[in-house]
One Martini backbone bead per residue (centre of mass of N, CA, C, O) as a GRO file, in nm:
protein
  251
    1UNK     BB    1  -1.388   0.995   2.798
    2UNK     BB    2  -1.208   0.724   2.858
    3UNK     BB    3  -0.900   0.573   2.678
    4UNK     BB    4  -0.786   0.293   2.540
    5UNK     BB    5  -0.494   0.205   2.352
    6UNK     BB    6  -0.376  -0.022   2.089
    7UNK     BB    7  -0.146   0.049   1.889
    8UNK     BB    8  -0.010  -0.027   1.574
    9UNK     BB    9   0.332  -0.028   1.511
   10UNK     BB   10   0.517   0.049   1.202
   11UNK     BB   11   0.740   0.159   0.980
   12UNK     BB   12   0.746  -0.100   0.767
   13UNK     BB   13   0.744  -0.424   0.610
   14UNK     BB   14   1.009  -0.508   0.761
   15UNK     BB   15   0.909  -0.409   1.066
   16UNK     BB   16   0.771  -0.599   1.286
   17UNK     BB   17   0.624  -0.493   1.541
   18UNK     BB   18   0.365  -0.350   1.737
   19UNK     BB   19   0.205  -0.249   2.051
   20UNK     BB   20   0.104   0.076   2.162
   21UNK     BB   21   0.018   0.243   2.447
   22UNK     BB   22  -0.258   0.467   2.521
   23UNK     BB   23  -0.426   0.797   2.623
   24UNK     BB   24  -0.744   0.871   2.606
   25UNK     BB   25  -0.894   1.202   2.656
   26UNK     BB   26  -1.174   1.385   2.604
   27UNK     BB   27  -1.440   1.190   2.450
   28UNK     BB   28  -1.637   1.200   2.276
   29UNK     BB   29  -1.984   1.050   2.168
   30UNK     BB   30  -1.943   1.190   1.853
   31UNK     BB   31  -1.703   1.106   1.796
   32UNK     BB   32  -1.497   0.965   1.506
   33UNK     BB   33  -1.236   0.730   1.539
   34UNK     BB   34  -1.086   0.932   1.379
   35UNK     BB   35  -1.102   1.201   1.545
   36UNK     BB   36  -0.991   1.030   1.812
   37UNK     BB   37  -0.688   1.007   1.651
   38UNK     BB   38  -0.642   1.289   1.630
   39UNK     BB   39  -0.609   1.336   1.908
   40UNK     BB   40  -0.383   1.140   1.972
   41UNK     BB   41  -0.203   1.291   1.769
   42UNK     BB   42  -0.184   1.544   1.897
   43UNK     BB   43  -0.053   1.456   2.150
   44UNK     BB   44   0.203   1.321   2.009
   45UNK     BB   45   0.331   1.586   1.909
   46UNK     BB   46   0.334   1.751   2.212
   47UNK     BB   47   0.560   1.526   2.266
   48UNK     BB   48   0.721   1.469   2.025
   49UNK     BB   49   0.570   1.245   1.873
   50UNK     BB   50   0.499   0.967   1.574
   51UNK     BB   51   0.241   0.939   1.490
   52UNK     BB   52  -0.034   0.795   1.325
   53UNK     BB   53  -0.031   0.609   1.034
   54UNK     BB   54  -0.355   0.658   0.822
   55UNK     BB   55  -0.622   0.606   0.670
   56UNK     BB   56  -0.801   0.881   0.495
   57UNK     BB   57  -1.075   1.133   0.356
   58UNK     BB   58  -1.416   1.187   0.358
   59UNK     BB   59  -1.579   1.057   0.601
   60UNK     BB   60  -1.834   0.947   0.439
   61UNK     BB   61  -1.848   0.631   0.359
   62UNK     BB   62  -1.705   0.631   0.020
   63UNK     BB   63  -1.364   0.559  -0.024
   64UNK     BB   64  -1.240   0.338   0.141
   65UNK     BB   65  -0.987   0.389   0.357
   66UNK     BB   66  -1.069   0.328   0.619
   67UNK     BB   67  -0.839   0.060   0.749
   68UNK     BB   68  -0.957  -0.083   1.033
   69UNK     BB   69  -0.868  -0.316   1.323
   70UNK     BB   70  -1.139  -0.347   1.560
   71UNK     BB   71  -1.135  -0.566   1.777
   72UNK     BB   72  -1.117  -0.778   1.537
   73UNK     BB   73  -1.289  -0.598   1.366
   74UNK     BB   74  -1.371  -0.441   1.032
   75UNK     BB   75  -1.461  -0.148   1.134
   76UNK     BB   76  -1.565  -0.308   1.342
   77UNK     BB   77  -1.862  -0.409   1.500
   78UNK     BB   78  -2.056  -0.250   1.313
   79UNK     BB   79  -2.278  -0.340   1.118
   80UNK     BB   80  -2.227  -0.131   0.787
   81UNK     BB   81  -1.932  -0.013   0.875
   82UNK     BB   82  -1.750   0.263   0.886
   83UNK     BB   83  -1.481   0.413   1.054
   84UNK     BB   84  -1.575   0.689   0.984
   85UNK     BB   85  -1.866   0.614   1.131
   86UNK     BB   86  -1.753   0.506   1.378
   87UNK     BB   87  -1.829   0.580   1.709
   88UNK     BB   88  -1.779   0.616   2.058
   89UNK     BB   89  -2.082   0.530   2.162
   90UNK     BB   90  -2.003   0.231   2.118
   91UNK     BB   91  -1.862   0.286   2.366
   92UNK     BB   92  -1.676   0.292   2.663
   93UNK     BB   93  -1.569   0.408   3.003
   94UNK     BB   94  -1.261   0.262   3.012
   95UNK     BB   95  -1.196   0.111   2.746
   96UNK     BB   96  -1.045  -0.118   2.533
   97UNK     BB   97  -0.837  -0.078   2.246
   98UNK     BB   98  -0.781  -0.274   1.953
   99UNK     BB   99  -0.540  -0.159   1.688
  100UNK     BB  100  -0.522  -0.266   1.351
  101UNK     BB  101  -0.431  -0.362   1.046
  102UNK     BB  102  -0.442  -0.510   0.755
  103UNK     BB  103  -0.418  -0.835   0.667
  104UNK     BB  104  -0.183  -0.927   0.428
  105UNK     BB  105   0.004  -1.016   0.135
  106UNK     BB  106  -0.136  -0.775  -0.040
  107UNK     BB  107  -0.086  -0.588   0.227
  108UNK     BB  108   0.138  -0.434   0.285
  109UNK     BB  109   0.291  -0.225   0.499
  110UNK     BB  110   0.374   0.136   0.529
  111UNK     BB  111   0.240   0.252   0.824
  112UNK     BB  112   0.137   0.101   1.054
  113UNK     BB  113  -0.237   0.145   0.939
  114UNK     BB  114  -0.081   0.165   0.647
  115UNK     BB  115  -0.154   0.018   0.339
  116UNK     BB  116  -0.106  -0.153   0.045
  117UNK     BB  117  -0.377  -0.150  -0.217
  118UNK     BB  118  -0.252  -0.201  -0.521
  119UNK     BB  119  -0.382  -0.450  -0.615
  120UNK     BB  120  -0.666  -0.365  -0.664
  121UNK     BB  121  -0.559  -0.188  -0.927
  122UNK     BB  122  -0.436  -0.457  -1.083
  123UNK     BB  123  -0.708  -0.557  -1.157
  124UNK     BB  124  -0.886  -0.307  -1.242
  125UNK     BB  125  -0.671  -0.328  -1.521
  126UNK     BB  126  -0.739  -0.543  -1.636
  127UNK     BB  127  -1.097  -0.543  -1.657
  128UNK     BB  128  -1.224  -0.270  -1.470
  129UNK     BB  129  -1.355  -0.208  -1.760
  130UNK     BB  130  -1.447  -0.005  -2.066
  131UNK     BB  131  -1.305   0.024  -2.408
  132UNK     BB  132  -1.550   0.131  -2.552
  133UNK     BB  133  -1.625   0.381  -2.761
  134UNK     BB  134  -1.952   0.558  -2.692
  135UNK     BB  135  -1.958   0.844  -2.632
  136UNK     BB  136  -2.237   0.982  -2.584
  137UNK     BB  137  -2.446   0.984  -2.383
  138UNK     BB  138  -2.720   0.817  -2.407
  139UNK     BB  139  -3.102   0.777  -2.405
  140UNK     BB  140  -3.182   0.609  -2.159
  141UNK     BB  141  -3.386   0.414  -2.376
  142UNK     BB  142  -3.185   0.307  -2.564
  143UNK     BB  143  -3.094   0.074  -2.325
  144UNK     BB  144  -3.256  -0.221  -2.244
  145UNK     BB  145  -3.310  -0.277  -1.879
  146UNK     BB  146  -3.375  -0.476  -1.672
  147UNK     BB  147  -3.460  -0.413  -1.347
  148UNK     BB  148  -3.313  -0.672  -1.180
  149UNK     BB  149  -3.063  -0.617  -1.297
  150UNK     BB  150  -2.971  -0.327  -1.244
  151UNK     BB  151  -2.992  -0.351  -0.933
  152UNK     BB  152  -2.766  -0.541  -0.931
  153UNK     BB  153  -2.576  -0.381  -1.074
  154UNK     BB  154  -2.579  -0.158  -0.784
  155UNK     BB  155  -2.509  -0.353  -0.570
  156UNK     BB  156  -2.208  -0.377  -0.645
  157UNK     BB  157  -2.135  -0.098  -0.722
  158UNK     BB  158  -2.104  -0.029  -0.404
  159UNK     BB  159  -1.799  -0.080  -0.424
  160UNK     BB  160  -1.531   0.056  -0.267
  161UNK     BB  161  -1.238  -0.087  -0.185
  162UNK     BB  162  -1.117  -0.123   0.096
  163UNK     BB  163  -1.056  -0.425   0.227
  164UNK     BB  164  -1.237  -0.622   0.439
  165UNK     BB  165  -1.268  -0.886   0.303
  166UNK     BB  166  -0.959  -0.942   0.352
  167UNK     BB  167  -0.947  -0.935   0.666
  168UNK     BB  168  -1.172  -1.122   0.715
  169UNK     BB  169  -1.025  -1.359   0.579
  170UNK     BB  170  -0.826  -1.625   0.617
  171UNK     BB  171  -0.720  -1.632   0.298
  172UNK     BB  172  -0.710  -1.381   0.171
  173UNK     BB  173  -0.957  -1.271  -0.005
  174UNK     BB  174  -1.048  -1.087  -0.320
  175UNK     BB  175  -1.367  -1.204  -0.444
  176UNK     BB  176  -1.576  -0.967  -0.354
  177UNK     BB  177  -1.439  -0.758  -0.514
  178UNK     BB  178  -1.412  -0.899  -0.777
  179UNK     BB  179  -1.744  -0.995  -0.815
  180UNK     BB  180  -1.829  -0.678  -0.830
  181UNK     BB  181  -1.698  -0.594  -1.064
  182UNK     BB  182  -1.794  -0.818  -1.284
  183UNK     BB  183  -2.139  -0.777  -1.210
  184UNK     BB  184  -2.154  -0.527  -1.263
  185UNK     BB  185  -2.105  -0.566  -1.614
  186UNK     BB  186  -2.189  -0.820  -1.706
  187UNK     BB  187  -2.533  -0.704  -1.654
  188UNK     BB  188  -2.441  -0.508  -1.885
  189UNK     BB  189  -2.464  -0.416  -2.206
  190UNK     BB  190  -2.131  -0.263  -2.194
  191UNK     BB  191  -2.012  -0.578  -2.076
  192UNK     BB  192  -2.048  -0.781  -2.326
  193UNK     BB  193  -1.785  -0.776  -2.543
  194UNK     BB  194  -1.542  -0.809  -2.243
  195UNK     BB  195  -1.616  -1.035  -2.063
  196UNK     BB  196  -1.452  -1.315  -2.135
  197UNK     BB  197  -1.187  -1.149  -2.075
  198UNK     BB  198  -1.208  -1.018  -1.803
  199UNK     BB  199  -1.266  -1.238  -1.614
  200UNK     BB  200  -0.953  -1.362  -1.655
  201UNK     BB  201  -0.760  -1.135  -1.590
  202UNK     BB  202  -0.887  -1.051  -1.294
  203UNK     BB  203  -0.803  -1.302  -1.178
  204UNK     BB  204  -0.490  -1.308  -1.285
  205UNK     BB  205  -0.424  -1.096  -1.097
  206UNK     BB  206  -0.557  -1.196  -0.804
  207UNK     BB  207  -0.322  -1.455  -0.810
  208UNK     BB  208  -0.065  -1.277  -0.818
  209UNK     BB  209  -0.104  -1.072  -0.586
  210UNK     BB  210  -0.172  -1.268  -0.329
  211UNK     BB  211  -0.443  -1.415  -0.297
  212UNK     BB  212  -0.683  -1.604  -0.186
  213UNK     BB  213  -0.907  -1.802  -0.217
  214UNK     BB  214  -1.266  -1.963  -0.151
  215UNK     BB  215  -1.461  -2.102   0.122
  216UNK     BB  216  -1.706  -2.019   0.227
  217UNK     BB  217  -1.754  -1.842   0.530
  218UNK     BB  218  -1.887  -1.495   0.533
  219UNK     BB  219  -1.707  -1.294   0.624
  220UNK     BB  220  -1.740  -1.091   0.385
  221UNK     BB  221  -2.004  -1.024   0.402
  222UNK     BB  222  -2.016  -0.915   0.714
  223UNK     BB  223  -1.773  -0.686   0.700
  224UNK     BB  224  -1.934  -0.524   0.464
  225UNK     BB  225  -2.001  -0.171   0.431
  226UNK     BB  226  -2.243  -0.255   0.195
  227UNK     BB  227  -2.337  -0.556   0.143
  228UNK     BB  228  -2.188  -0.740  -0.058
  229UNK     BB  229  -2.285  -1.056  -0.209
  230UNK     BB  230  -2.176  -1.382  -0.259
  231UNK     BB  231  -2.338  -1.427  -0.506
  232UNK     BB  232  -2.109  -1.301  -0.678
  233UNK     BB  233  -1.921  -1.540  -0.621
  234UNK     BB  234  -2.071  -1.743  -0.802
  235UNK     BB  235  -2.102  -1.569  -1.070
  236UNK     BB  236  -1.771  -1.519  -1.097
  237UNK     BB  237  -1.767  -1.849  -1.156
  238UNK     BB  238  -1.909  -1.896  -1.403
  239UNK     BB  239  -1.782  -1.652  -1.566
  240UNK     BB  240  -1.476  -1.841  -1.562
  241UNK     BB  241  -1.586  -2.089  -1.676
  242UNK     BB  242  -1.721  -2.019  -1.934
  243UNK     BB  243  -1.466  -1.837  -2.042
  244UNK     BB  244  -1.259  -2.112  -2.036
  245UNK     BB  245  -1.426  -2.320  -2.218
  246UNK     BB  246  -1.413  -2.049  -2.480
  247UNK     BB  247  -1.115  -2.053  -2.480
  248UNK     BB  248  -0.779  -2.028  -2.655
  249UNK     BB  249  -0.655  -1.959  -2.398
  250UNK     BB  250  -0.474  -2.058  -2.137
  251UNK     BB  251  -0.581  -2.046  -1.790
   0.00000   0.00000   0.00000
């Protein structure tokens, strides 16, 4: 296969930026659309050129590192797949591929497809965790969980925090990863402690660090690797609500 890129290219996220045409040949049907960068940069390489800077890691789709807008869909067009699970075989010989990063004010770019997904990590320290000292594993049946909740709290948490809902929101909105987060541990009895805390904290900090709204597009829904329902954030507005009506300092 012989592709064209289109990939963007951006030194920090001072400079403006821009897209840079190149030309990938020898392209396996198999290759994975990571491996496929990798080749383009041993190509920039060998030309002497400063290669693309983009995040991945375990490329086993689970670390949610592989950030990239391909062809204007977040992880590409392949619904509920990550960048690095996306084939070169869902693509034509011959077709013409624009790669951006993730777009967002709380995502500035690092460099090229590389951005700053920091504002995530102050998300989750806000009280994106249990802080009760609970000593060692209890024994399974010792803390009955009904099924259906259960379930619930572990569909939540297969959010990997890639920040695909933000690319893909209008308002660059990141309520689908923090309702994911909320709602992994509202549903079990070790996050109810710290229950309406936690949700209160993870707000503002949601909106300091300059994510938009949710205005109910289900574009999040839509572009999520993992298929992490939007019925989470109807869930973390509840509790939102809940915590905000009992709580004595001003939200």
């Amino acid at each position: 296969m012989k592709i064209t890129l289109k990939v963007w290219r951006q030194k920090n996220a001072q400079d403006s930026g821009r897209l840079e045409t190149y030309t990938v040949s020898e392209v396996e049907p198999d290759m994975s659309f990571l491996e496929m960068m990798d080749v383009l940069n041993q190509q920039l390489i060998k030309d002497k050129k400063d290669p693309v800077a983009f995040d991945h890691d375990c490329r086993e789709g689970i670390c949610g590192m592989c950030s990239m807008v391909i062809n204007g869909h977040p992880h590409g067009h392949i619904k509920a797949t990550t960048t690095c699970q996306l084939h070169m075989r869902s693509f034509k010989d011959g077709d013409t591929i624009v790669v951006e990063p993730w777009r967002a004010k709380a995502f500035p770019v690092i460099k090229d497809l590389a951005v700053d997904r920091s504002a995530f990590d102050k998300i989750i320290q806000a009280g994106g965790f249990v802080s009760v000292n609970t000593g060692s594993a209890p024994e399974a049946n010792s803390v009955p969980v009904p099924q259906d909740m259960a379930e619930k709290a572990m569909d939540a948490a297969e959010c990997i925090g890639c920040g695909a809902c933000v690319a893909a929101c209008k308002n660059s909105s990141a309520m689908l990863f923090l309702s994911a987060k909320v709602s992994h541990m509202a549903l079990l009895p070790q996050g109810q402690p710290e229950r309406k805390k936690r949700v209160i904290s993870m707000m503002k900090a949601h909106d300091e660090a300059g994510f938009g709204s949710c205005t109910n597009t289900e574009a999040c829904e839509a572009y999520c690797p993992k298929g992490i329902s939007i019925t989470n954030i109807a869930r973390l507005n509840r509790e939102f609500l809940s915590a905000a009506l009992s709580s004595e300092q001003p939200v």
